[in-house]
Biopython code that builds the backbone (N, CA, C, O; Angstrom):
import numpy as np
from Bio.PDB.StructureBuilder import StructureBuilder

atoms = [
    (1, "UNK", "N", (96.880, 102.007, 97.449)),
    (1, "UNK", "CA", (97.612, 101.971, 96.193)),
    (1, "UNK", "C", (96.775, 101.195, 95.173)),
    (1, "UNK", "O", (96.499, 100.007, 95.342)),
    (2, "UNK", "N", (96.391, 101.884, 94.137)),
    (2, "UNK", "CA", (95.957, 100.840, 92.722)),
    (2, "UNK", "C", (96.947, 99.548, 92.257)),
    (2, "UNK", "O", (98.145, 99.619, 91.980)),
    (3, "UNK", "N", (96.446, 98.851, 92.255)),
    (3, "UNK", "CA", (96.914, 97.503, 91.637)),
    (3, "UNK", "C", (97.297, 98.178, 90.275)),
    (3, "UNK", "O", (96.639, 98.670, 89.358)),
    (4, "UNK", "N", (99.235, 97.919, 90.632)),
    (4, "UNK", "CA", (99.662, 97.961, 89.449)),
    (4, "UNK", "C", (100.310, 96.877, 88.942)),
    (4, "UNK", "O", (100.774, 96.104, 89.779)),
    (5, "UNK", "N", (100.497, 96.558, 87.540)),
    (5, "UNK", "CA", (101.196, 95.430, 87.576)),
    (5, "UNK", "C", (102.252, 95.640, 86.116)),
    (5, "UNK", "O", (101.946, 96.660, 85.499)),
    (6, "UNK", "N", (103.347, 94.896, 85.531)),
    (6, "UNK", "CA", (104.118, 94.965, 84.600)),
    (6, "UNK", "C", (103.592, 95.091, 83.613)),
    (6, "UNK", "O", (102.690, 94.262, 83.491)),
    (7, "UNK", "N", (103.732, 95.967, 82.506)),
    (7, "UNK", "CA", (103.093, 96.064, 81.060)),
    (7, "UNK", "C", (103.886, 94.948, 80.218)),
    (7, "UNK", "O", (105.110, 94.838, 80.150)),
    (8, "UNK", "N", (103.120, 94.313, 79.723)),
    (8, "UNK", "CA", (103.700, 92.812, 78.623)),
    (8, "UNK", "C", (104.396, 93.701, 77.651)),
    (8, "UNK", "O", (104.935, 92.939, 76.848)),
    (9, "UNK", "N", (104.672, 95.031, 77.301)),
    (9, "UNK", "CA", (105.724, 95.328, 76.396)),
    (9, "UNK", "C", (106.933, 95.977, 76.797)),
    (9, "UNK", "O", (107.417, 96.877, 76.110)),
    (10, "UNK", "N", (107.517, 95.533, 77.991)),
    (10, "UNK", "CA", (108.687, 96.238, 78.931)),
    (10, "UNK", "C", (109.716, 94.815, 78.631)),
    (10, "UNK", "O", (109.161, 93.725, 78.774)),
    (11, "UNK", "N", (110.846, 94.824, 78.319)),
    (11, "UNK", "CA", (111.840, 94.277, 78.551)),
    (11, "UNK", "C", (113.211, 94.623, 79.280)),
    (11, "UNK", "O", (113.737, 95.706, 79.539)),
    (12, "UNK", "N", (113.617, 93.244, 79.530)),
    (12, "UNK", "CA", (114.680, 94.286, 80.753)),
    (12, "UNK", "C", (116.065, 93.900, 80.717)),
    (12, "UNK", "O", (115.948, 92.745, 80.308)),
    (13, "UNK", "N", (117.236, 94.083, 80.863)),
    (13, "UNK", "CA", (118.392, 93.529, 80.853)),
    (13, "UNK", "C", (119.098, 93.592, 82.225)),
    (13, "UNK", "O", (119.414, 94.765, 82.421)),
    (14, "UNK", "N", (119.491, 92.759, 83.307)),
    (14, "UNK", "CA", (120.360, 93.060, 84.540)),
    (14, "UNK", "C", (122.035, 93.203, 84.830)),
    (14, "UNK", "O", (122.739, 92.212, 84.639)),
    (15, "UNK", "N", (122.472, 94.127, 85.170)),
    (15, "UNK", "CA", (123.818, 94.081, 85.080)),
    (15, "UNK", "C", (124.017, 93.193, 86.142)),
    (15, "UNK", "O", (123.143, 92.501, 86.663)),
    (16, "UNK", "N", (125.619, 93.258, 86.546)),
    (16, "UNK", "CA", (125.903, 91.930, 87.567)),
    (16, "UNK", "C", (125.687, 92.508, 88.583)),
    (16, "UNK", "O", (125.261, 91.771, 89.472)),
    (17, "UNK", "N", (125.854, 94.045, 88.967)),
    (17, "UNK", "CA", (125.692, 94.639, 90.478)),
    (17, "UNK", "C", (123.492, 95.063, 90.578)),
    (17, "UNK", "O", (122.836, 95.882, 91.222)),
    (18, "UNK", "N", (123.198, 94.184, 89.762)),
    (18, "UNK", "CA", (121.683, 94.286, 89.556)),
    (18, "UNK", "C", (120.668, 95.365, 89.462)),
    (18, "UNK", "O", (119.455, 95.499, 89.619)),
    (19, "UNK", "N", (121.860, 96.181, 89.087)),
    (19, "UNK", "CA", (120.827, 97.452, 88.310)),
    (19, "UNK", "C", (120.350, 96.722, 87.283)),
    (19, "UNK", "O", (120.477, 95.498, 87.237)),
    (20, "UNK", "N", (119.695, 97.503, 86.273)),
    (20, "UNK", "CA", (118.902, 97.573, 85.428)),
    (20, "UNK", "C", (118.301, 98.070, 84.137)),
    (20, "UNK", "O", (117.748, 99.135, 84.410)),
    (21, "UNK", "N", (118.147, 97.780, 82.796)),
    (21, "UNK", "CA", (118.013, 98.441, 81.893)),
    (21, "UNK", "C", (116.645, 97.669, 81.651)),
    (21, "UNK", "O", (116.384, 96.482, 81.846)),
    (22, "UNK", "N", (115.519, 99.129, 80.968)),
    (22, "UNK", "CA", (113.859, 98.557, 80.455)),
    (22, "UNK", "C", (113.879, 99.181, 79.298)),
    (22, "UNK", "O", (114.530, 100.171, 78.963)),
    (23, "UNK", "N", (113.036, 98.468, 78.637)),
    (23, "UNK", "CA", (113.457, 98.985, 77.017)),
    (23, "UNK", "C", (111.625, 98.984, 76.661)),
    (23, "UNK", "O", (111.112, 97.949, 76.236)),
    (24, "UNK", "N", (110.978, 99.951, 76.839)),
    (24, "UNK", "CA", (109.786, 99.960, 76.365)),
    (24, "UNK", "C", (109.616, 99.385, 75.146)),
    (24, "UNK", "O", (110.234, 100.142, 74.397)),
    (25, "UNK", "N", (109.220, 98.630, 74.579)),
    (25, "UNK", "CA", (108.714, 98.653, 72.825)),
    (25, "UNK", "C", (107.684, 98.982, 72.169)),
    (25, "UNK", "O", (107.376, 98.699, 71.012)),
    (26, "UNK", "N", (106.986, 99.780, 73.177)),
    (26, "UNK", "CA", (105.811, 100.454, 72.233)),
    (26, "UNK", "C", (106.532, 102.131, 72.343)),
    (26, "UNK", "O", (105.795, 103.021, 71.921)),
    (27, "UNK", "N", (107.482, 102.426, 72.715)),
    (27, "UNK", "CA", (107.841, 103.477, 72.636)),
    (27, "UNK", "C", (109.436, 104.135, 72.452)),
    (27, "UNK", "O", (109.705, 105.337, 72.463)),
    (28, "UNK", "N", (110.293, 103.131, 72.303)),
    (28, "UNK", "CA", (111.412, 103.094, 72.451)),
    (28, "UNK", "C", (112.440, 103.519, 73.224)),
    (28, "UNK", "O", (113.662, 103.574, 73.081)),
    (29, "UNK", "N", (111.066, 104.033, 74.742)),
    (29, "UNK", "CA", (112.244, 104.182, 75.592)),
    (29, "UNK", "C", (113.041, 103.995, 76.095)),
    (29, "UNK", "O", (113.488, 103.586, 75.024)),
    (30, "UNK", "N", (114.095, 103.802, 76.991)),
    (30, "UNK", "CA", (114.691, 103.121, 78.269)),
    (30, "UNK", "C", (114.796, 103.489, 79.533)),
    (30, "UNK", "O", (115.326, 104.599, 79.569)),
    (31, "UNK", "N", (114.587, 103.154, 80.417)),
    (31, "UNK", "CA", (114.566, 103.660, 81.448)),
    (31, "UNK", "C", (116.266, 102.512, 82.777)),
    (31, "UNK", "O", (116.714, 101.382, 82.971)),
    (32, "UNK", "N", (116.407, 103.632, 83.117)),
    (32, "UNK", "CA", (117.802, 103.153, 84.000)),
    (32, "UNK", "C", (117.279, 102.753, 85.263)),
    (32, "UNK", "O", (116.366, 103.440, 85.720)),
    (33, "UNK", "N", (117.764, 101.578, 86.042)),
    (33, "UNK", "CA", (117.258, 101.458, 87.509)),
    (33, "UNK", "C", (118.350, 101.090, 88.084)),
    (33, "UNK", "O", (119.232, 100.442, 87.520)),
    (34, "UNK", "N", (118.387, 101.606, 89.654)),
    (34, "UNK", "CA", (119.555, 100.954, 90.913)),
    (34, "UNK", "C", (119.223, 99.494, 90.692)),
    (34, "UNK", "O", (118.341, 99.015, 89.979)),
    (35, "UNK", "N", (120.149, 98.871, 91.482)),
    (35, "UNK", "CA", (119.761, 97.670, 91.878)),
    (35, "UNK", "C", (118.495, 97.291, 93.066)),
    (35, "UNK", "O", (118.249, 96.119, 93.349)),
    (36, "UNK", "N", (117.721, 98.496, 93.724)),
    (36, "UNK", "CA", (116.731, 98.286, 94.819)),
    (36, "UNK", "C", (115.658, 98.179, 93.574)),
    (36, "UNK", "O", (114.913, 97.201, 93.498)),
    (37, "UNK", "N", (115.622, 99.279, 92.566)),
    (37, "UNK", "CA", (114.244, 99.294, 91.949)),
    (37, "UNK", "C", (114.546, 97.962, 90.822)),
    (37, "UNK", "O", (113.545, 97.322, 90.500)),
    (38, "UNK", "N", (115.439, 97.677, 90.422)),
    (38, "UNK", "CA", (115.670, 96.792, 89.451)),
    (38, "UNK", "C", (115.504, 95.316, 90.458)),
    (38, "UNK", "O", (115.354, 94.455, 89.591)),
    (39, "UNK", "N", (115.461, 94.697, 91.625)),
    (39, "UNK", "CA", (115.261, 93.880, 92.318)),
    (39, "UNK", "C", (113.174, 93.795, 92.914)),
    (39, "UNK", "O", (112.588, 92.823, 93.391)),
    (40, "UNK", "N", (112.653, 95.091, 92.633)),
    (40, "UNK", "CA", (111.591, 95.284, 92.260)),
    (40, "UNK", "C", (110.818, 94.689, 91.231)),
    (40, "UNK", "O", (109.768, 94.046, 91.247)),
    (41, "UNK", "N", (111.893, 95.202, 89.977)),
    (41, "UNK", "CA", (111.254, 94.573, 88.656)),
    (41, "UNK", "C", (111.124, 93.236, 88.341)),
    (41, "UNK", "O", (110.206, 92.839, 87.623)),
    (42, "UNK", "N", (112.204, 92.292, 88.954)),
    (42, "UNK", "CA", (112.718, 91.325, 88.682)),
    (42, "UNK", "C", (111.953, 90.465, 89.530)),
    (42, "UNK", "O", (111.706, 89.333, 89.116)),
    (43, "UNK", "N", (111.489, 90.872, 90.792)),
    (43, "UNK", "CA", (110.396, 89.958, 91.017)),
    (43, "UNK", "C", (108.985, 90.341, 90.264)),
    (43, "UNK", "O", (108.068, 89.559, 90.512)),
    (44, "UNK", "N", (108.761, 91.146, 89.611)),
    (44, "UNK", "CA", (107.230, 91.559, 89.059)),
    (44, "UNK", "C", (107.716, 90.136, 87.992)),
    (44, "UNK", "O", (107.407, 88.944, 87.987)),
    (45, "UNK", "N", (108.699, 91.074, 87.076)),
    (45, "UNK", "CA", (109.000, 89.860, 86.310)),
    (45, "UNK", "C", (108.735, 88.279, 86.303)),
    (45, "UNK", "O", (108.009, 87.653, 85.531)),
    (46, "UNK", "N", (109.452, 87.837, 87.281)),
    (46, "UNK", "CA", (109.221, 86.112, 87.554)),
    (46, "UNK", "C", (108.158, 85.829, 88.534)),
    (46, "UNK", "O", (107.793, 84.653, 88.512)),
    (47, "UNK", "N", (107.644, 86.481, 89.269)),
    (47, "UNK", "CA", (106.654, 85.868, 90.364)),
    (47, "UNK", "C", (104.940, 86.644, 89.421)),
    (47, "UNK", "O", (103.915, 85.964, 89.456)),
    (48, "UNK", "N", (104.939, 87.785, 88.823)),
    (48, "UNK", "CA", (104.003, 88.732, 88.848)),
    (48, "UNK", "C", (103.378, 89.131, 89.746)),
    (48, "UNK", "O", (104.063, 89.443, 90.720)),
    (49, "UNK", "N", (102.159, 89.282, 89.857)),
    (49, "UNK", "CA", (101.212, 90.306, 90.684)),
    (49, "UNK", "C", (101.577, 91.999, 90.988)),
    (49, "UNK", "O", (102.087, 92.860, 90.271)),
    (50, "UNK", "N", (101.260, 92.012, 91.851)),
    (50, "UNK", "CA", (101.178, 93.768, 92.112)),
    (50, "UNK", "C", (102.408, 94.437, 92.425)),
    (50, "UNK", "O", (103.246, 93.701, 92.945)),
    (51, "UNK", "N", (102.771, 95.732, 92.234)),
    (51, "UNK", "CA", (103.737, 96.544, 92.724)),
    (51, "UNK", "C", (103.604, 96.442, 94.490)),
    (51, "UNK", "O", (104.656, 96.670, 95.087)),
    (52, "UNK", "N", (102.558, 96.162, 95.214)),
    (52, "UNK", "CA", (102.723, 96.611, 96.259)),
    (52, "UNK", "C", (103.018, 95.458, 96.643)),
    (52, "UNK", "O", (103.870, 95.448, 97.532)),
    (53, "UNK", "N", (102.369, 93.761, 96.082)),
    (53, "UNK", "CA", (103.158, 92.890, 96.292)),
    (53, "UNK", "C", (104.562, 92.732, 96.708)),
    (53, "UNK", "O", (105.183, 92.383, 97.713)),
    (54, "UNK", "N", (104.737, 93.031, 95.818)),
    (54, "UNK", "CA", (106.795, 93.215, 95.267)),
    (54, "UNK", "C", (107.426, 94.007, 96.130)),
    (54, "UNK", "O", (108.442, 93.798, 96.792)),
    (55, "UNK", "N", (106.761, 94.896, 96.065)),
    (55, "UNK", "CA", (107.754, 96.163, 97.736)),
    (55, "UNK", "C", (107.866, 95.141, 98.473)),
    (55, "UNK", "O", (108.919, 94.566, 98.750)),
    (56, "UNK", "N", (106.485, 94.789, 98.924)),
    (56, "UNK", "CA", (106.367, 94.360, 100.472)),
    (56, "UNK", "C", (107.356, 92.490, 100.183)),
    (56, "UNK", "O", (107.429, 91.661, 101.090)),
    (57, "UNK", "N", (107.773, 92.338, 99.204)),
    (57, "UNK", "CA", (108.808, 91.138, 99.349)),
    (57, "UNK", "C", (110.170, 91.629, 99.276)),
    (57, "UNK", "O", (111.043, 91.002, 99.877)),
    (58, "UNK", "N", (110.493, 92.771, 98.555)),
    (58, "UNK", "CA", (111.476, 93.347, 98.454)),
    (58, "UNK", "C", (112.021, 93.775, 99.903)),
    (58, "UNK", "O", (112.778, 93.044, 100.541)),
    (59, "UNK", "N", (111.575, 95.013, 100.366)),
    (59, "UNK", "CA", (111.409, 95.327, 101.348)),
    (59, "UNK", "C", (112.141, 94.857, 102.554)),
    (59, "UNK", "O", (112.948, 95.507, 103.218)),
    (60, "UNK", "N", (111.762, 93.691, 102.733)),
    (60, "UNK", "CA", (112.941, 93.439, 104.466)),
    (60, "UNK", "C", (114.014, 92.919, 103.931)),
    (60, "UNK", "O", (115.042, 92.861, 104.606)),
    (61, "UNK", "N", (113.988, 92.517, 102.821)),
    (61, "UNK", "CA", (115.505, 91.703, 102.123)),
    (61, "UNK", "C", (116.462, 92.960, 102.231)),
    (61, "UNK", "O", (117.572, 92.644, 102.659)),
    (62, "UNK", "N", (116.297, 94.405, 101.928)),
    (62, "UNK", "CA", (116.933, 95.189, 102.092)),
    (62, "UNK", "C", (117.121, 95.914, 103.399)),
    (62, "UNK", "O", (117.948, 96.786, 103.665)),
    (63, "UNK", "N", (116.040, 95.296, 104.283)),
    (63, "UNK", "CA", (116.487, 95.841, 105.443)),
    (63, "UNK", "C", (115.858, 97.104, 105.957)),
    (63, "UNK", "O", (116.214, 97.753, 106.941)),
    (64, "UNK", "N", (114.919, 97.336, 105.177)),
    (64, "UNK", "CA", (113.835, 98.534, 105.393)),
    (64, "UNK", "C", (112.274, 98.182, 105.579)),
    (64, "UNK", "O", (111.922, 97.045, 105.266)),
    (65, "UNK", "N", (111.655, 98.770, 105.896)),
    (65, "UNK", "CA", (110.464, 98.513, 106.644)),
    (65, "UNK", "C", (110.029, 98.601, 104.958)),
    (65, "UNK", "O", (110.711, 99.028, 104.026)),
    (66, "UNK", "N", (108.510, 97.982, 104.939)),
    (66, "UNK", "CA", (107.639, 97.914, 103.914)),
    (66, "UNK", "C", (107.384, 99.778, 103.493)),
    (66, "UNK", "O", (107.616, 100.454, 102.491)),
    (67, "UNK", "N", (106.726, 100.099, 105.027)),
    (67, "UNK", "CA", (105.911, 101.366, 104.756)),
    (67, "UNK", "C", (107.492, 102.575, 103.832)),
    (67, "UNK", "O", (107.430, 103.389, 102.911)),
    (68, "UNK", "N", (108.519, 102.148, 104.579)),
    (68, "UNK", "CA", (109.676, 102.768, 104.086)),
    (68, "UNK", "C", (110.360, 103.392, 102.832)),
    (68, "UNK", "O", (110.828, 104.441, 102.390)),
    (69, "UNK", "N", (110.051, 101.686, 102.449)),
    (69, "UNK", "CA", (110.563, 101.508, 100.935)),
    (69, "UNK", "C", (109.401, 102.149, 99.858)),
    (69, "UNK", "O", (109.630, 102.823, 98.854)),
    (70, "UNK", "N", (107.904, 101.659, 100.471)),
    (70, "UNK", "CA", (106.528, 102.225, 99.662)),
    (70, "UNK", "C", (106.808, 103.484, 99.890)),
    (70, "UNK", "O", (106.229, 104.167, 99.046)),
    (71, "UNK", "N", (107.553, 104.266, 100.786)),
    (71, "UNK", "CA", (107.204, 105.586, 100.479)),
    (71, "UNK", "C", (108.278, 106.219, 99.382)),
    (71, "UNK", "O", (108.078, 107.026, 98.475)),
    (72, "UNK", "N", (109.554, 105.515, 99.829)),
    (72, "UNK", "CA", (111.203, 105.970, 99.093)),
    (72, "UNK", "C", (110.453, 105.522, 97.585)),
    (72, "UNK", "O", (110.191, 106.458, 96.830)),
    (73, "UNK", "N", (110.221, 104.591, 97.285)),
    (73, "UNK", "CA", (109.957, 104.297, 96.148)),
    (73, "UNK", "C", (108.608, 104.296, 95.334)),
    (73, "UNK", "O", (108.340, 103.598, 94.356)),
    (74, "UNK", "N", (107.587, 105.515, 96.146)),
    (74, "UNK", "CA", (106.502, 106.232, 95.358)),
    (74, "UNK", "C", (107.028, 107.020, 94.135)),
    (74, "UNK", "O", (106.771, 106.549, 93.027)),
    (75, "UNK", "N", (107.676, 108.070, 94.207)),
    (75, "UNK", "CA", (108.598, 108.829, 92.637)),
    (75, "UNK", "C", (108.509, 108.034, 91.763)),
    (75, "UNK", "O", (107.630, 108.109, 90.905)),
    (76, "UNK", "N", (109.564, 106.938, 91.805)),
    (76, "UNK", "CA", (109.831, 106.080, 90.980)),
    (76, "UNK", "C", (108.528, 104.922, 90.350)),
    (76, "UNK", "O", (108.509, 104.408, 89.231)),
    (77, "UNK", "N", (107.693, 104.774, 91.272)),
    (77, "UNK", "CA", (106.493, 103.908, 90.795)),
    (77, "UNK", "C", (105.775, 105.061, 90.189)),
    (77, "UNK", "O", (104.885, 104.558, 89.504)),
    (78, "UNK", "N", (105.712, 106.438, 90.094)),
    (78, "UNK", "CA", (104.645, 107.244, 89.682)),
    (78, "UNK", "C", (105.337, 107.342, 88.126)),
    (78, "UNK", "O", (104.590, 107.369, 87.147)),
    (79, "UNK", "N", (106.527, 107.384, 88.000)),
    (79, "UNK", "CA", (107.063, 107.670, 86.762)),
    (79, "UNK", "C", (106.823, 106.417, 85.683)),
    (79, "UNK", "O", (106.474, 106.503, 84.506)),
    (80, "UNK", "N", (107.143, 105.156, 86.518)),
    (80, "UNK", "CA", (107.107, 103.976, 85.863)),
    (80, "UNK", "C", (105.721, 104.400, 84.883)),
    (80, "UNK", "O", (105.621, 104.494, 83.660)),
    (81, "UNK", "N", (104.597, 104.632, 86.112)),
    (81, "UNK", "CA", (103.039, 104.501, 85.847)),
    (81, "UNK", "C", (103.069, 105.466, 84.540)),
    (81, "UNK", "O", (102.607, 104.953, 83.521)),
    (82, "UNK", "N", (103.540, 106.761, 84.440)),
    (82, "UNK", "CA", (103.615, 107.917, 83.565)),
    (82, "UNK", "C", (104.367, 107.378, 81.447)),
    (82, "UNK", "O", (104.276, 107.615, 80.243)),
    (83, "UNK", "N", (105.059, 106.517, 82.578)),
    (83, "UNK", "CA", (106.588, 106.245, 81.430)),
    (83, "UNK", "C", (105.536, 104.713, 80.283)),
    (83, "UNK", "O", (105.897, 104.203, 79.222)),
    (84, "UNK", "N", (104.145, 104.409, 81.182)),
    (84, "UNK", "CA", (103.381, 103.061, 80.667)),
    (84, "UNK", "C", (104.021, 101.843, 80.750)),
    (84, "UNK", "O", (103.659, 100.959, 79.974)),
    (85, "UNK", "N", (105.078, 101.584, 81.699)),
    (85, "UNK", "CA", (106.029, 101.138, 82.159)),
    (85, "UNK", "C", (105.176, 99.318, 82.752)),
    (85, "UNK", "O", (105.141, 98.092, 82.648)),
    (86, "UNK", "N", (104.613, 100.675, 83.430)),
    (86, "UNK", "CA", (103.406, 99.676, 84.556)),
    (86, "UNK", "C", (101.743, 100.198, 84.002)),
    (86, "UNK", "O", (101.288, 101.234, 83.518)),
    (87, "UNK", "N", (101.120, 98.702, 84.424)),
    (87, "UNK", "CA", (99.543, 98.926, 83.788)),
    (87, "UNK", "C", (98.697, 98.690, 85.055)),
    (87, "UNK", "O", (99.306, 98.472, 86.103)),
    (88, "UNK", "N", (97.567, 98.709, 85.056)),
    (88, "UNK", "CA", (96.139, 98.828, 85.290)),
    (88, "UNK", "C", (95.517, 97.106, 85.390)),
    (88, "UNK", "O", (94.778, 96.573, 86.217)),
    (89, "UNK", "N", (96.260, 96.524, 84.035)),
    (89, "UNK", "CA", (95.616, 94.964, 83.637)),
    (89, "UNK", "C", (96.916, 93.833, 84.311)),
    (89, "UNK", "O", (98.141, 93.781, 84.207)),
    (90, "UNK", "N", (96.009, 93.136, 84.925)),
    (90, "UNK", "CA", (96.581, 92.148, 85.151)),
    (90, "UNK", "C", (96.778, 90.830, 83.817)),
    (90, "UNK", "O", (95.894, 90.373, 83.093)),
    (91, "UNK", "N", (97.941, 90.554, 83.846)),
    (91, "UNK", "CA", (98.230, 89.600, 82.454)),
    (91, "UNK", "C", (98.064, 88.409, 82.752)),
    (91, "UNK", "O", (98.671, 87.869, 83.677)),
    (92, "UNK", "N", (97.196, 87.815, 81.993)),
    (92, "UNK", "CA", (96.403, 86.342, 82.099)),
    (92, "UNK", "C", (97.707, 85.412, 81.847)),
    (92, "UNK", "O", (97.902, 85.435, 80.631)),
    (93, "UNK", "N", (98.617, 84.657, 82.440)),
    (93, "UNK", "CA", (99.103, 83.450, 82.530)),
    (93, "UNK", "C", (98.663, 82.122, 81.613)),
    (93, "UNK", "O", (99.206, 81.034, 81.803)),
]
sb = StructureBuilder()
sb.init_structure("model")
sb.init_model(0)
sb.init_chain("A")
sb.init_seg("    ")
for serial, (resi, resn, name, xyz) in enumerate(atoms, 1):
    if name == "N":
        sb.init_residue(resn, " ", resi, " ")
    sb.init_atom(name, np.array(xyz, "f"), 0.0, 1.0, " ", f" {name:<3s}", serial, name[0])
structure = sb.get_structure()
């Protein structure tokens, strides 16, 4: 998997059952998430580093194998990648 990581122009809002709302601002999209992919974001969010990072912490908290979830949740990381959601650059701290 390419090192992907959060684009600095994604914002996000969490409902209480921890889905998810992203509000692109270079494009005005939004994009809707469950609470599995929105528990995704939310660690990119506060911890950063990589998408594959984040599965693989996500991942047993839900009770599914790493390879599991990386595969259930390839679609959804390809769209992110499509949507510019997710980048290429890691963001300097």
């Amino acid at each position: 998997m390419v090192n992907l990581y959060k684009s600095p122009h994604v914002r996000h809002v969490t409902d209480e059952d921890g889905s998810m709302v992203l509000l692109n601002l270079r494009t005005g999209k939004y994009t809707f998430l469950n609470a599995a992919a929105g528990r995704v974001w939310q660690h990119l969010s506060e911890c950063g580093g990589t998408v594959e990072r984040a599965l693989g912490v996500v991942a047993p908290s839900l009770g599914v194998t790493v390879e599991r979830f990386t595969s259930d949740m390839a679609p959804l990381i390809a769209k992110w990648q499509c949507n510019h959601i997710l980048t290429t650059k890691e963001l300097k701290k």
